[in-house]
N, C-alpha and C positions, 0 to 999 in steps of 0.2 A: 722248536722255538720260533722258527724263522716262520713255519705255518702260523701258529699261536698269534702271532703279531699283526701277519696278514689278516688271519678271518677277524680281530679283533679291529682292526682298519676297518676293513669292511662292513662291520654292523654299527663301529660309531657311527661312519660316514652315511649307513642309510638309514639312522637314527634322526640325526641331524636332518638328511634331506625330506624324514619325512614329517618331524616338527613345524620345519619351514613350510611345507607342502600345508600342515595342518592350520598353522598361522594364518597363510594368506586365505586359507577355505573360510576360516571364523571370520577375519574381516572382512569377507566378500560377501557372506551369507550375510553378516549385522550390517555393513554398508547396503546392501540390496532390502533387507528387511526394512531398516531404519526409512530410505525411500519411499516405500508401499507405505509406511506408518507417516510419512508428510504427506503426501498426497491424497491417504484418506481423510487425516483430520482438517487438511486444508477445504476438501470437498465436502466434506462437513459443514466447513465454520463457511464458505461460501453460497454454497448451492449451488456450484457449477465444476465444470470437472477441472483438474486441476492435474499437470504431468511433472514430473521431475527428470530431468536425464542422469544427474550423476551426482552421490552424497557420498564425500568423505568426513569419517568419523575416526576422531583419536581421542580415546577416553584416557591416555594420561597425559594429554595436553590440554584437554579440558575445551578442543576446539574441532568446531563442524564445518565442512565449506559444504555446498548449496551449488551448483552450476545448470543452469538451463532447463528454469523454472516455468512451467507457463498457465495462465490460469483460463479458459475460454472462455467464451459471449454466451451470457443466455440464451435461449432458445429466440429464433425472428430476426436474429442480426446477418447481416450479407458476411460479417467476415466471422471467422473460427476464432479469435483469438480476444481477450481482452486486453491482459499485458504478459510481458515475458520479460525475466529478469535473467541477467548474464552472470552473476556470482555474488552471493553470499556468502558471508564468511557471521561466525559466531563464535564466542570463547563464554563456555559457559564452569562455574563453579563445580566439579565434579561429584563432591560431597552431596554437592543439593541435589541430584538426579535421584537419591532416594527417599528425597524430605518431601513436602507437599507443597513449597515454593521453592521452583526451581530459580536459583539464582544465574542471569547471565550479564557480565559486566560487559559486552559490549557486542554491539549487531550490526554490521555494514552492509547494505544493498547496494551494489554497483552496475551500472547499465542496465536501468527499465525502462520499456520499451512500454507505450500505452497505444493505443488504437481506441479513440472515441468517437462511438460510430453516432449520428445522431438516428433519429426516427419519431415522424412524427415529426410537428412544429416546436415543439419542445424536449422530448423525449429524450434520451441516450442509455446507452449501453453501462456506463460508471452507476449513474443513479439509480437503473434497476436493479444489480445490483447492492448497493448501499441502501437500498429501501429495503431489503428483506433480512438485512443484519441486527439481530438483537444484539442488545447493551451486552450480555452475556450468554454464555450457555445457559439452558434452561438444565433446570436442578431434577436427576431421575433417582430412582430408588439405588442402584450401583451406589459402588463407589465414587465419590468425587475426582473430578477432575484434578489435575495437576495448575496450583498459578505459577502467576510467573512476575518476576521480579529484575527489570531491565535498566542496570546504569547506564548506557546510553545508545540510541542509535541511529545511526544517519544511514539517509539514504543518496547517493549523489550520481550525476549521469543521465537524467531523468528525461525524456525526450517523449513527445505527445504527437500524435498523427490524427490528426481531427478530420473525422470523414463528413460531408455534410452533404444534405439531398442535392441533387442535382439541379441548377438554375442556371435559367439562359443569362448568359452574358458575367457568371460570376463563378470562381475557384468554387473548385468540390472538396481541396484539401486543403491542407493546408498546418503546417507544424511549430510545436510549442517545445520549448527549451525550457522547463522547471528551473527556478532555483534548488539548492541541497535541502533536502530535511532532515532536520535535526531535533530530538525530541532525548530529556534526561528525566531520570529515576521514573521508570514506567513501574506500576504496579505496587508503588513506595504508599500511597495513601487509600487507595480503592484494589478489590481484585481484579485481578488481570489474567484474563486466560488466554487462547488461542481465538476464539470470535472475538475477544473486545480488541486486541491486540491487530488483526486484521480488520476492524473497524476504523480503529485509529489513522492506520496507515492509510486507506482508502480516502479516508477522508480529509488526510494531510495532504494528497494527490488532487484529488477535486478541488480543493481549496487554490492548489496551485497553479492548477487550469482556471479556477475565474479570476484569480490575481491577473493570470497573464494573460486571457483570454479577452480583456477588457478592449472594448471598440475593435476586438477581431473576428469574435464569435457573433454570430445573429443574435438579435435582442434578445428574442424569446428563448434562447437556450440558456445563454449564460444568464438570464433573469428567473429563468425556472431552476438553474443549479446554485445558483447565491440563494433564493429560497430555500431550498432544500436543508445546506448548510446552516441557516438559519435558522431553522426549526430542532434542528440539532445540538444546535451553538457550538460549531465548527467554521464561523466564517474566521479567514484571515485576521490579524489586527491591520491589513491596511483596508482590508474593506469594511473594518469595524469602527476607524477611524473616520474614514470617508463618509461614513451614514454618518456620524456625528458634525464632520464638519458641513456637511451639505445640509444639517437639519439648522447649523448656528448661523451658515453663509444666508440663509434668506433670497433675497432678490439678489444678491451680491456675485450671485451667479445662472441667473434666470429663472423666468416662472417653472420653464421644464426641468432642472435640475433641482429646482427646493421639492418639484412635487414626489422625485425620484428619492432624494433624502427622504423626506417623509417616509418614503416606502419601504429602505433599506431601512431605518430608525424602526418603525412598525417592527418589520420582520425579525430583526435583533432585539426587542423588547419582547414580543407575543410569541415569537418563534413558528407559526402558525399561517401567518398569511401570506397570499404570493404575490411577492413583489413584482414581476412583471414588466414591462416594457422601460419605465420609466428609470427605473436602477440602472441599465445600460447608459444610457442618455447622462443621467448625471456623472457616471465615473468618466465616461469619456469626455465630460467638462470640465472635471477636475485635473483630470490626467493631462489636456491640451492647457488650462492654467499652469499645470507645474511645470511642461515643459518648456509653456513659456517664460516662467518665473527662472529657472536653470537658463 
């Protein structure tokens, strides 16, 4: 009996260790898989290579963390990197992973890190980039993609390392402190997939470099990337504000800043045209009015 009891100890016990044994293999194989599966579709929806170091996934918490993301520079850039994010976390609807709009009620990006290299008089490494992102995936004979359907997501921690060509007598670097982004019911009115969804965020980041980038950045850069944005209709509301008041200010704030409205106004109506030197010039006369007015 006394044997009986033993061997039957014994094959619980390395029943059990080898369930656990098998546990942690499935979640290692589907964390490791799930990895390979962001990375490709991220290189996808970019066009550039895109790495992940570590995805934890619990499908009955319904939530994904993300750690040590990093997406590279197109090809021509001095440095490898475009930005690198330090942890995401996601809580996505678990039902919906087999429906065709994946529900996720909320998305956190914490510590990204941006590297904007310029090139060229105008050039950089974000807008090249954001010029090769379509509105969506294009539609193949397959199956369709999976949308997606996002009540909310911020991104916060956001810091910018602005590389800029080399000139005598002037900073080559020089860094930006984003405010948070914040962005609610993604995918509630239009589709939403993995390229529109990483368009959005690109270009809430851009946005937030020429917010803050004003009378820091060279004319020609941050004038060639408020264009950009414009042609898009992604500029900020205070830059969308500021062409407004600088078209009603008139002389009220010089010949060069009404002709700089003019060109912000242009660009946010036609979406089309580049605004150019003069757009710097007037923010940074609004911005020294306001701080005089404070």
């Amino acid at each position: 009996m006394k044997k009986l009891r033993k061997m039957l100890s014994i094959v619980l016990s390395a029943t059990v260790i080898l369930i656990v044994i098998a546990a942690l293999a499935v979640r290692l194989f589907a964390n490791s898989a799930l990895g390979v599966a962001i990375e490709s579709a991220a290189t996808k929806a970019l066009n550039v290579g895109v790495s992940v170091s570590e995805v934890d996934l619990s499908i009955l918490r319904g939530r994904l963390g993300i750690r040590n993301l990093v997406i590279n520079n197109p090809p021509g850039y001095q440095h490898d990197t475009l930005l690198e994010l330090r942890e995401g976390q996601v809580t996505v609807e678990a039902r919906s992973l087999l429906s065709d709009v994946v529900n996720m009620k909320d998305i956190t990006l914490d510590g990204v890190n941006v590297v904007l290299e310029q090139r060229g008089i105008s050039g950089n490494n974000l807008q090249d980039i954001i010029k090769e992102l379509p509105a969506k995936e294009k539609q193949t004979s397959g199956p369709a993609g999976k949308k997606l359907h996002i009540d909310s997501l911020e991104v916060t921690n956001i810091k910018v390392n602005v590389k800029l060509l080399p000139v005598p007598g002037k900073m080559d670097t020089l860094t930006l402190k984003l405010a948070p982004i914040k962005m609610t019911n993604l995918g509630g009115q239009d589709d939403l997939d993995t390229i529109a969804l990483s368009r959005k965020l690109l270009l809430a980041i851009a946005g937030g470099i020429a917010e803050k980038g004003a009378g820091l950045l060279p004319d020609e850069m941050l004038g060639s990337l408020v264009s950009e944005l414009g042609k898009l209709g992604a500029l900020p509301d205070i830059l969308m504000e500021t062409g407004g008041k600088l078209l009603e200010a008139g002389t009220g704030v010089g010949k060069g800043a009404t002709e700089a409205g003019k060109s912000i106004g242009e660009g946010v109506i036609k979406g089309a045209e580049d605004v150019g030197k003069g757009i710097t010039e007037g923010l940074k006369s609004l911005l020294k009015k306001k701080e005089k007015e404070d």
